[in-house]
Structure formats: structure tokens, C-alpha cells
C-alpha positions in Angstrom: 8.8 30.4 5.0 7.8 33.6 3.1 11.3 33.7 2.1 11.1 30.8 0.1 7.3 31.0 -1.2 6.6 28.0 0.0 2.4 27.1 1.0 2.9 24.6 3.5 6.2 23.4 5.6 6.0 20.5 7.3 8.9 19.8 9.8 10.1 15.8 10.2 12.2 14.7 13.3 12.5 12.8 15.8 11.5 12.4 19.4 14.2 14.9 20.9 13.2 17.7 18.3 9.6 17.0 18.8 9.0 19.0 22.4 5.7 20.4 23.1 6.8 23.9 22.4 8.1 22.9 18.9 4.8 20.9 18.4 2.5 24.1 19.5 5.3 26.5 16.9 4.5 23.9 14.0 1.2 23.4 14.0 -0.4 26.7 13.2 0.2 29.0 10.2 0.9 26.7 6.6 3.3 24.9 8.9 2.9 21.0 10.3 4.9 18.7 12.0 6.0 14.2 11.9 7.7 13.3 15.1 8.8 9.8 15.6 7.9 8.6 19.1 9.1 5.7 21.0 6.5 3.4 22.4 7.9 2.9 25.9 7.8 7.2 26.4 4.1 7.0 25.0 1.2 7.8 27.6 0.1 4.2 29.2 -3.5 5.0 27.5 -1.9 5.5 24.1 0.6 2.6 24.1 -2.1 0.2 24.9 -4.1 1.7 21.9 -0.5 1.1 19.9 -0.2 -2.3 21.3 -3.7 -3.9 21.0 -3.6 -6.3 18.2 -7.0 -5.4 16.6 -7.6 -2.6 14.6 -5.0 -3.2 12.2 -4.9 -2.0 8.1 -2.8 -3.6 5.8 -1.2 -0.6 3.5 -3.4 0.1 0.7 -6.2 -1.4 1.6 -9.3 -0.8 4.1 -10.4 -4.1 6.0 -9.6 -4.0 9.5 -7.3 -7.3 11.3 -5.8 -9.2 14.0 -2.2 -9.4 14.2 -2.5 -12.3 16.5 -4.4 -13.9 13.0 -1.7 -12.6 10.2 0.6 -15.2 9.0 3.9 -14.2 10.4 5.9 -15.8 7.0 9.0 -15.3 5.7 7.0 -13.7 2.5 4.7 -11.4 4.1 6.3 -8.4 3.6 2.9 -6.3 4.3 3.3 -3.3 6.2 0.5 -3.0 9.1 -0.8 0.3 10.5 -3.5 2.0 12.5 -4.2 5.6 13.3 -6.1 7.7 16.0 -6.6 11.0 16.7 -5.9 13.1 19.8 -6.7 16.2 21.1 -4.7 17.6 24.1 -5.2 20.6 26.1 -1.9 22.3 26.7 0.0 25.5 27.6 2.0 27.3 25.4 5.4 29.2 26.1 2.9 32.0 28.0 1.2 30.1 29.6 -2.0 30.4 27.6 -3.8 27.2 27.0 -4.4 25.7 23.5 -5.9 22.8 22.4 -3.2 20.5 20.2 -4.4 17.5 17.7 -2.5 14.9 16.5 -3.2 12.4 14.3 -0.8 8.9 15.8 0.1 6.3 13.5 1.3 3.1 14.5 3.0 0.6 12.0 3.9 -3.2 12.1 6.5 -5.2 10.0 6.2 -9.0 10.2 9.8 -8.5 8.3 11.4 -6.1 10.8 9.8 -8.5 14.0 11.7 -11.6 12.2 14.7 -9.3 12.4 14.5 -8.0 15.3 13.9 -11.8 16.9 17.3 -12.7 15.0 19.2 -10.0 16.1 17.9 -10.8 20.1 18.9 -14.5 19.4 22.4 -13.7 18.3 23.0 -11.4 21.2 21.8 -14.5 23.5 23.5 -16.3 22.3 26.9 -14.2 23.1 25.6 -13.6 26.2 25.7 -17.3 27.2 29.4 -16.8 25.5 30.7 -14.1 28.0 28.8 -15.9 31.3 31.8 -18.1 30.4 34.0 -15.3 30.4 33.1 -12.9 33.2 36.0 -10.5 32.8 33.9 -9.4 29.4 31.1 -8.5 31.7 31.7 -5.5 33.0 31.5 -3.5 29.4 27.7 -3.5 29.5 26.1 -0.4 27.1 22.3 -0.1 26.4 22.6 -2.9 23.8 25.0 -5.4 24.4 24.6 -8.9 25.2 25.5 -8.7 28.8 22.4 -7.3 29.8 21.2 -10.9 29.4 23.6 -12.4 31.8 22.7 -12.4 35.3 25.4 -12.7 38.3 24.2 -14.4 41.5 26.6 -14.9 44.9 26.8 -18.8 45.0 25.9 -19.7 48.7 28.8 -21.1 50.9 26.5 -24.0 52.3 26.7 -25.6 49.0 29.8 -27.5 48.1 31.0 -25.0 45.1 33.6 -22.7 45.5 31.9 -19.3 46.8 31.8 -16.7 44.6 30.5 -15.1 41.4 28.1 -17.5 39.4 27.0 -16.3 36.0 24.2 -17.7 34.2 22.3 -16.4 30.8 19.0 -15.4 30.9 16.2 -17.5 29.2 14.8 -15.8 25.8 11.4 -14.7 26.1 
């Protein structure tokens, strides 16, 4: 950093560059750190914070909401935030134990949700597509539409044929 005479580097990445030990490294000296986090790898403590519809700002300005109360419009293209501050004992590489604070921030898109519900609606609805076609099924990958199908053994009481039934899952 001296190198460049530069007063303060902050490092921005994402959760796989973020360890603790990277964490401890960037937070002292001129240097500080963003890390994007998922929410299902948050602490259960912190994720309910995250989740918990009160407490919310609208950017850029200082009264406090409800998300359950925001019009959820095609026009409101508000960006929704809220922040907290931690403070976590930890080890270091030696051992030694150091006291970390973090300031979390937590935003919400009525836009992105609206796009996120399309894109789950469209993979449905492909999903009901392939329980037609179970030969398709077997390609499933951490996104694809077969995750929504469900296989079942059809009894041999019943008057079907027995074998593989496959049905789509309802939306939630």
C-alpha cells in the first residue's frame, strides 16, 4: 500500500474471498474490507435481523418502514436497506484473540423481487414441461427446473400401470 501512496485501501469481494483471516488482515492499518454474504450462510440470529420486515430505510432518506406495508408496484423502484453493527470475538492466525466489528447492510428491491418471482414462474412452468418428459429429468444442476418436479412410485393396488409418476410442484 506504501508502494502506491495510497491513505486507505479498501478490499471488495465476495463471500469466498471474505474468510475470517482475510477479514482480521483488512481491517487494521488504513486498510478495510465489503464482502458480499449470502443470507442462507448468515448466523440464524443475524438472518432473522436481515429478514424481519421492520426496520427498513428507503435510500436517501431517514424514516424507518414496513416492507409488509410498501407498495410492491411495478414503479417503485426504491431501494430498501437497513444496517447493524456487530462485534465478534475471534482468533487470529496465532491464535490470539481479537475483537472484529462489522458494520451489515441488508438491501431490498421490490424490482429485483418482481424478477426474481418471474424468473421462478418461467422455470415452473418448464418444470410442469419435462414431468411430461421424464427422460429430461435426470440433468438436474443447482438451478434448473427439475428441481421442481417431484417423482413418486405409483402403487400397484391402484389400477395405473406401476411405475414412475411425475408431478410439478406447486409455486409457493
Amino acid at each position: 500500500m506504501h508502494e502506491f501512496s495510497l491513505g486507505k485501501f479498501v478490499v471488495c469481494t465476495d463471500a469466498g474471498l471474505g474468510s475470517m483471516a482475510n477479514r482480521l488482515y483488512n481491517n487494521a492499518e488504513n486498510r478495510a474490507f465489503v464482502v458480499t454474504q449470502s443470507l442462507k450462510k448468515m448466523e440464524n440470529s443475524l438472518r432473522e435481523w436481515a429478514l424481519d420486515p421492520n426496520g427498513w430505510t428507503v435510500l436517501g432518506d431517514t424514516v424507518k418502514c414496513n416492507l409488509t406495508q410498501i407498495n410492491d408496484v411495478s414503479d417503485n423502484i426504491n431501494i430498501y436497506y437497513k444496517e447493524r453493527k456487530t462485534r465478534e470475538e475471534v482468533k487470529d492466525e496465532y491464535g490470539k484473540k481479537t475483537i472484529l466489528e462489522q458494520k451489515m447492510i441488508v438491501s431490498y428491491l421490490p424490482k429485483y423481487r418482481r424478477y426474481q418471482r418471474e424468473v421462478r414462474a418461467g422455470q415452473i412452468e418448464r418444470a410442469a414441461q419435462m414431468a411430461n418428459r421424464p427422460a429430461r429429468l435426470s440433468r438436474k444442476k443447482a438451478n434448473d427446473p427439475a428441481r421442481f418436479v417431484e417423482q413418486t412410485q405409483s402403487p400397484k393396488k391402484e389400477k395405473l400401470p406401476a411405475g414412475k409418476w411425475y408431478s410439478c410442484l406447486k409455486p409457493q
